[in-house]
KEDRENLO-584665 format. One record per residue (C-alpha): residue number from 1; residue in three letters; chain; x, y, z. Coordinates in nm, 3 decimals. Example, Ala and Ser with C-alpha at 12.3 -4.5 7.8 and 13.67 -1.06 7.14 Angstrom:
<sites>
 seq type mol      px      py      pz
   1  ALA   A   1.230  -0.450   0.780
   2  SER   A   1.367  -0.106   0.714
</sites>
This chain:
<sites>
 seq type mol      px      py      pz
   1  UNK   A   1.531  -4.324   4.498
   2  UNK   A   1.500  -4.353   4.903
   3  UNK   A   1.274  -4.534   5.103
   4  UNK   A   1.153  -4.492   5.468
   5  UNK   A   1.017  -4.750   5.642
   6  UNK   A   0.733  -4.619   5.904
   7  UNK   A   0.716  -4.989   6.071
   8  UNK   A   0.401  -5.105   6.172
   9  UNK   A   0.132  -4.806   6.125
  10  UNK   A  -0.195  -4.909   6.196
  11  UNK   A  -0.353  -5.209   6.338
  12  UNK   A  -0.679  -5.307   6.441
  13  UNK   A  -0.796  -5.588   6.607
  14  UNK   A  -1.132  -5.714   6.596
  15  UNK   A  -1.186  -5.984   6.923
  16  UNK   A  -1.525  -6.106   6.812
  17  UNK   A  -1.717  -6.184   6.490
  18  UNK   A  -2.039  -6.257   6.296
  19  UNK   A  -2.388  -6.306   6.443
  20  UNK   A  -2.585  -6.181   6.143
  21  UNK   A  -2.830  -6.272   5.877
  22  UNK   A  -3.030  -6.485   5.635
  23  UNK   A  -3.148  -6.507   5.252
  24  UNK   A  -2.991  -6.688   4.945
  25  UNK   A  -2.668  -6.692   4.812
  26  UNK   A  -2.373  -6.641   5.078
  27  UNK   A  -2.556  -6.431   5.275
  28  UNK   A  -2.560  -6.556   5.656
  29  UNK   A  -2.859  -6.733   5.746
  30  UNK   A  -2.958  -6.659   6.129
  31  UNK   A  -3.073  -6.396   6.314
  32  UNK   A  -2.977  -6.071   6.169
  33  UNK   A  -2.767  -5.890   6.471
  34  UNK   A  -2.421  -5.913   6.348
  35  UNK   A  -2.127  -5.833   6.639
  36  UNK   A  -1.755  -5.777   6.623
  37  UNK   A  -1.602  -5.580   6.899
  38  UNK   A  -1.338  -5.340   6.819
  39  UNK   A  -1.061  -5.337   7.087
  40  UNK   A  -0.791  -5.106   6.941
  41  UNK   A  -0.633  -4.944   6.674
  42  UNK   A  -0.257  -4.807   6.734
  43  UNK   A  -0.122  -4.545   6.434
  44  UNK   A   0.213  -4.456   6.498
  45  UNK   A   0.507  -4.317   6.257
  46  UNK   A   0.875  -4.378   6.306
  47  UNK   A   0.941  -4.131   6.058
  48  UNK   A   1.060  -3.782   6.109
  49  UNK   A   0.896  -3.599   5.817
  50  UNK   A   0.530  -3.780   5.810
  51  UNK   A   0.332  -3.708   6.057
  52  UNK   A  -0.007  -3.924   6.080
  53  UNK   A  -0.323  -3.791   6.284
  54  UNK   A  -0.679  -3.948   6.329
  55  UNK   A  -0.937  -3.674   6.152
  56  UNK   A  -1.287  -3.871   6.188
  57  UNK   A  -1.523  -4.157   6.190
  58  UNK   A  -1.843  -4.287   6.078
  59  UNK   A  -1.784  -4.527   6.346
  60  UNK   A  -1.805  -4.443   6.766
  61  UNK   A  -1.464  -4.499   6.934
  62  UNK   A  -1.455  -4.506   7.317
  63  UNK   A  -1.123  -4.376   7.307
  64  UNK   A  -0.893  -4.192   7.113
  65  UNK   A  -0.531  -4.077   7.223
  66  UNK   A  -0.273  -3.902   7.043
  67  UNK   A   0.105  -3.912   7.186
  68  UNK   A   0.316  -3.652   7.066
  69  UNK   A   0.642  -3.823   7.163
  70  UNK   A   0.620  -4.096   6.951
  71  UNK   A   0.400  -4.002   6.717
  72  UNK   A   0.152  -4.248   6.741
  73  UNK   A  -0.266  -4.236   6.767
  74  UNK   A  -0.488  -4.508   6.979
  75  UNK   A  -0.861  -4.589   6.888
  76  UNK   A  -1.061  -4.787   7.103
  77  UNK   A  -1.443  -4.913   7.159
  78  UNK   A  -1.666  -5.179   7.082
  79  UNK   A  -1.903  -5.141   6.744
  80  UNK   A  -2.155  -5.401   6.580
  81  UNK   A  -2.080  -5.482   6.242
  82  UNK   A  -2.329  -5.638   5.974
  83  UNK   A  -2.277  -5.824   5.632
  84  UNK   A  -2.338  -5.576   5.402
  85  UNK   A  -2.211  -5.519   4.983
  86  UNK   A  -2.056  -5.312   4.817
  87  UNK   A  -1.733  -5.160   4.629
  88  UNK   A  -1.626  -4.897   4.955
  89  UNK   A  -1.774  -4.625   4.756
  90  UNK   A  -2.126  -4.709   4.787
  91  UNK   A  -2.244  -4.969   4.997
  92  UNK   A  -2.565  -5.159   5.010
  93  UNK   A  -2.774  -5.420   5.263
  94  UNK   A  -3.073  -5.624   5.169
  95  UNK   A  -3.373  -5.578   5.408
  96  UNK   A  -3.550  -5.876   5.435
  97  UNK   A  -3.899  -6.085   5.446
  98  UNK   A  -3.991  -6.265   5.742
  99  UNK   A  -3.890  -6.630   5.584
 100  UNK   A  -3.558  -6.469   5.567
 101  UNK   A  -3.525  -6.588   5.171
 102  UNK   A  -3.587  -6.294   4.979
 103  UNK   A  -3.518  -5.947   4.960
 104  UNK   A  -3.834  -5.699   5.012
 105  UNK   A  -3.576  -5.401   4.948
 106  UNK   A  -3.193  -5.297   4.893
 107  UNK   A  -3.086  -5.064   5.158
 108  UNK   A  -2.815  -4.802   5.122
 109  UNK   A  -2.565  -4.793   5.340
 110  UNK   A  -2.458  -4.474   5.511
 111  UNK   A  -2.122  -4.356   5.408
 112  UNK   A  -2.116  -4.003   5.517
 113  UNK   A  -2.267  -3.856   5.829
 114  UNK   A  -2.164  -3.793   6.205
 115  UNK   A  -1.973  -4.030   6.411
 116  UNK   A  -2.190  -4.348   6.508
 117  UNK   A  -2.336  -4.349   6.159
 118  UNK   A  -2.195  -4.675   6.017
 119  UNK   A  -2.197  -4.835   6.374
 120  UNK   A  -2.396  -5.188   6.307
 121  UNK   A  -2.285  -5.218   5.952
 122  UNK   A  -1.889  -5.144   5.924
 123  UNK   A  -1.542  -5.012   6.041
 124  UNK   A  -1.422  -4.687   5.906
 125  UNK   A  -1.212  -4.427   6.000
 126  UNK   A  -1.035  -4.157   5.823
 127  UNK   A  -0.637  -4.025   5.909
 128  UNK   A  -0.435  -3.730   5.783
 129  UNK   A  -0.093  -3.795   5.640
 130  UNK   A   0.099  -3.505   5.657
 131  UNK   A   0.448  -3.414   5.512
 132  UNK   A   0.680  -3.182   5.686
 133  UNK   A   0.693  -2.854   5.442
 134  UNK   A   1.013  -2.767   5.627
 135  UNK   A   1.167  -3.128   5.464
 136  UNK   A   1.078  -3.007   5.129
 137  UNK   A   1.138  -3.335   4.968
 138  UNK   A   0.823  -3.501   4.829
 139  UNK   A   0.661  -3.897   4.904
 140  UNK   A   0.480  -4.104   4.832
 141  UNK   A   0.350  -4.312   5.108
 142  UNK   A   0.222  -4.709   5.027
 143  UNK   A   0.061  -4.998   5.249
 144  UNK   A   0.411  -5.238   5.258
 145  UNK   A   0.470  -5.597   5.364
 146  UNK   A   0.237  -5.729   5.620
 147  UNK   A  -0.042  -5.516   5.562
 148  UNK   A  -0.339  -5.671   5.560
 149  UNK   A  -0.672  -5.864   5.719
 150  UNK   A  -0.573  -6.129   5.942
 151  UNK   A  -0.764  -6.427   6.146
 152  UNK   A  -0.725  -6.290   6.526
 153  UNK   A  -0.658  -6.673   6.632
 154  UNK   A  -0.514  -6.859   6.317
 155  UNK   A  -0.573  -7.143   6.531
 156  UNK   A  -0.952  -7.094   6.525
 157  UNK   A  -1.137  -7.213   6.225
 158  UNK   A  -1.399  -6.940   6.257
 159  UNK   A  -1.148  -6.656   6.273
 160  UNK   A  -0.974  -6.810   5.951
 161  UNK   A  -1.257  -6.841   5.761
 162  UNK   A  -1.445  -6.544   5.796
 163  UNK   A  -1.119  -6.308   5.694
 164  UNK   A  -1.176  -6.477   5.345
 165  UNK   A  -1.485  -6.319   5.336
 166  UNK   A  -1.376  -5.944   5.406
 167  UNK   A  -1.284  -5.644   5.211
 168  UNK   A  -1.070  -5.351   5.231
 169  UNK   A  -1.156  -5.002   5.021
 170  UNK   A  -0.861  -4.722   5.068
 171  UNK   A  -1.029  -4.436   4.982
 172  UNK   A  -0.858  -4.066   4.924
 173  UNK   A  -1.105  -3.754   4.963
 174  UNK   A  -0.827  -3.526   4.813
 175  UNK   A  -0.933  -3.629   4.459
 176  UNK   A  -1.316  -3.676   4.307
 177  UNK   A  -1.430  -3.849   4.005
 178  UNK   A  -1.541  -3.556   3.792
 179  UNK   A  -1.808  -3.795   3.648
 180  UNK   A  -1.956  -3.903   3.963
 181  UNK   A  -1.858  -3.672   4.222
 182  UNK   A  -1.771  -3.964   4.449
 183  UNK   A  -1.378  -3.958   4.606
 184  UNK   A  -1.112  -4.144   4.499
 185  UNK   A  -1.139  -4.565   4.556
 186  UNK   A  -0.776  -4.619   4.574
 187  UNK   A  -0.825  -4.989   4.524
 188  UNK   A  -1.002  -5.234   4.714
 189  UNK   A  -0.839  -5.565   4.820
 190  UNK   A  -0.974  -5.936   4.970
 191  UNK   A  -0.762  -6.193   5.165
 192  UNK   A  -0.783  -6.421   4.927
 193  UNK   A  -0.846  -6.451   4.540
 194  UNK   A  -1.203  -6.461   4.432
 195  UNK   A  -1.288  -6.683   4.064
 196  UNK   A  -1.640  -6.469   4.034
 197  UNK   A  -1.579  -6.183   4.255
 198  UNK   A  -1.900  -5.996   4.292
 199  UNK   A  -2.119  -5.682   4.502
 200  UNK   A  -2.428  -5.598   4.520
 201  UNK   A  -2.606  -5.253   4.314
 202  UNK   A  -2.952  -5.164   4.242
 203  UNK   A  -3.025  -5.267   3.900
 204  UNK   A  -3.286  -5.448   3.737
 205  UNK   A  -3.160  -5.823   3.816
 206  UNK   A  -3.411  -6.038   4.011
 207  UNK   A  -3.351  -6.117   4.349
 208  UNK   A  -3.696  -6.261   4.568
 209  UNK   A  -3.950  -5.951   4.511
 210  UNK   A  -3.698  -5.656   4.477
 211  UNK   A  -3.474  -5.583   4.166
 212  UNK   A  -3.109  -5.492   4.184
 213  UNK   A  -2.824  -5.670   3.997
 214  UNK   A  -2.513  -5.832   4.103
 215  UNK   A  -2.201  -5.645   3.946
 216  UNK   A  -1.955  -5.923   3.800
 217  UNK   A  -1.546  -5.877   3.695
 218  UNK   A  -1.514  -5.663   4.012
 219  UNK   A  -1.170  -5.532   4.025
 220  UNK   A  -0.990  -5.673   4.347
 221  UNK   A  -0.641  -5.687   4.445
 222  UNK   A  -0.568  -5.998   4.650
 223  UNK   A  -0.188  -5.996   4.619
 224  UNK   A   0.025  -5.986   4.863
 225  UNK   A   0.158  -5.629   4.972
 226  UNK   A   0.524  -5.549   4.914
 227  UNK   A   0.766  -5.321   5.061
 228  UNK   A   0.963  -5.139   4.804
 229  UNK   A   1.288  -4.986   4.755
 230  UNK   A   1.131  -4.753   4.448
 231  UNK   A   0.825  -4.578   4.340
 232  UNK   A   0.777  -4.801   4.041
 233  UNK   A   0.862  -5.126   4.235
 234  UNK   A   0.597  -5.022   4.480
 235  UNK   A   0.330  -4.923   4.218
 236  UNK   A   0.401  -5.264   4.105
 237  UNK   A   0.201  -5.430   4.408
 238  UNK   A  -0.045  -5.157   4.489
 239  UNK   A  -0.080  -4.742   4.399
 240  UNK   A   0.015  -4.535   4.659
 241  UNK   A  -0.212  -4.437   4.955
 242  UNK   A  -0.126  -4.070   4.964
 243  UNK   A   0.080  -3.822   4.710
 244  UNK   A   0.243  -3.598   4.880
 245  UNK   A   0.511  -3.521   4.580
 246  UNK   A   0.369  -3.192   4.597
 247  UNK   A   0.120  -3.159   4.885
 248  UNK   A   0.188  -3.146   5.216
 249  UNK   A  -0.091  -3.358   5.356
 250  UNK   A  -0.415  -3.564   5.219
 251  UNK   A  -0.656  -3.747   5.409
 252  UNK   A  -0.772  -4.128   5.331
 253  UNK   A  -0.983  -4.331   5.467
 254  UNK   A  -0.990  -4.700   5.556
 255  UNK   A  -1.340  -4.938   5.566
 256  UNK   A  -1.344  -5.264   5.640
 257  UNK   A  -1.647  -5.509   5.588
 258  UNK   A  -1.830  -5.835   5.600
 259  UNK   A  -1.928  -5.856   5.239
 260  UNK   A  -2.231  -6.074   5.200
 261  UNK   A  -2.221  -6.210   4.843
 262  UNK   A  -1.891  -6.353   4.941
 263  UNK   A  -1.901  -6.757   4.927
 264  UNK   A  -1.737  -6.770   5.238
 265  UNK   A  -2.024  -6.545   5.440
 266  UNK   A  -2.182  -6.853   5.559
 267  UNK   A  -2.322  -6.994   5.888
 268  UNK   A  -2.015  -7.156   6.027
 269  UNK   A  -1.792  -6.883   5.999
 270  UNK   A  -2.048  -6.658   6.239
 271  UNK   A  -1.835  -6.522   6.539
 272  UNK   A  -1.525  -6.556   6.365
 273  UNK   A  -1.283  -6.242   6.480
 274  UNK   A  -0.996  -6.101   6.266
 275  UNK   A  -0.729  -5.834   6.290
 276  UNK   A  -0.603  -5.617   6.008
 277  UNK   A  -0.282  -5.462   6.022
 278  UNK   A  -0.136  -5.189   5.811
 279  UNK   A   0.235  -5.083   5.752
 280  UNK   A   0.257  -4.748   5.573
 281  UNK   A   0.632  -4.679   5.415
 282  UNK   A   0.728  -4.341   5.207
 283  UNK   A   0.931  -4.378   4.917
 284  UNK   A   1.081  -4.042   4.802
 285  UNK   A   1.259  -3.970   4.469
</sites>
């Protein structure tokens, strides 16, 4: 088995937090305007036979460069974030009475659209990893060590707080669910380990004067990511990102949100600011 190492991929730094909303449970409880400025996201590849290249967002970026000679992409720009719930897939957000303590409605969340859909409720964006057909030798390609969401200041108590309340969905558009139609969750991971880890889904569960239930035994990885010398080390941690054993390139997409039934979505942690980096290594047989 070989491994390459691509370094440090993709990170994205987030340089203010949560100003956002009320009701029961963990939800926040002021006014209802979340913000989190986006300042950058840097994608490069250090090696030969992957090349990586932004494809779209639901989001706005400001700025978006691609440099040839080192194979590396730049997003930029400043979006509003929300809390919000969900599994990645399908994401939901309460609309609210005027007391603020009950739910008149469940919202869905966009999750496909043009650019500057999501903006106010979440970070996505979607890259193409794409295998040189002239290498002929087939990858896999992982997240590896130091991957992951991050406080931006790990000296500010806001900043390390709110990361405990985020989640990450890698999602893969190359492959559907035959059942469902919907794309491929890779997996869907949280900072930190959750006893009663839970989203919210329209259901029949009573919540103020709507009805929707709270999904319970969701499946999140919150171990660490690894860096592996072999594809069945690495499958160990997390399944791979892309397969490109036989194709030359797939697309996957990354979201990143507040999510609101989270314990730690709570008043103190509004503002808080995190980064989250991701290191993408190949593993070939």
């Amino acid at each position: 088995m070989k491994k390459r190492n691509l370094g440090q991929v993709l990170t994205i730094l987030f340089i203010s937090g949560m100003m956002t909303t009320a009701g029961t449970l963990a939800w926040f409880q002021t006014v209802r305007n979340a913000e989190i400025s986006f300042k950058s996201a840097s994608v490069y590849s250090a090696s030969s036979d992957l090349i990586i290249n932004f494809k779209s967002s639901l989001n706005t970026f400001t700025s978006n460069v691609k440099d040839t000679n080192d194979n590396s992409i730049t997003l930029g720009g400043s979006l509003k974030v929300t809390d919000i719930s969900g599994d990645g897939i399908n994401l939901y957000k309460p609309i609210w009475s005027a007391t603020n303590d009950i739910a008149q409605e469940i919202q869905d969340v966009p999750t496909t659209g043009a650019a500057g859909v999501t903006n106010g409720y979440y970070i996505d964006f979607t890259v193409t990893l794409e295998r040189l057909a002239s290498v002929g030798e087939g990858v896999k390609v992982y997240l590896g060590a130091g991957s992951g969401i991050f406080p931006k200041n790990p000296l500010v108590t806001k900043d390390v707080e709110i990361v405990k309340a985020t989640r990450l969905a890698v999602i893969n558009y190359d492959d559907y669910d035959s059942e469902t139609g919907n794309p491929e969750l890779v997996f869907l991971h949280a900072p930190v380990a959750e006893s009663n880890p839970t989203y919210l889904i329209p259901g029949t569960g009573a919540y103020g004067t709507t009805t929707h239930a709270f999904a319970t035994g969701v499946t999140l990885k919150t171990n660490a990511f690894i860096t592996a010398p072999t594809i069945a080390a690495s499958e160990v941690a997390y399944p791979a990102i892309a397969d490109l054993m036989t194709e030359t390139s797939e697309d996957v997409t990354f979201r990143v949100w507040v999510e609101g039934t989270d314990v730690d979505t709570k008043n103190e942690n509004i503002l808080g600011a995190f980064a989250i980096v991701l290191n993408l290594y190949s593993v070939a047989e």
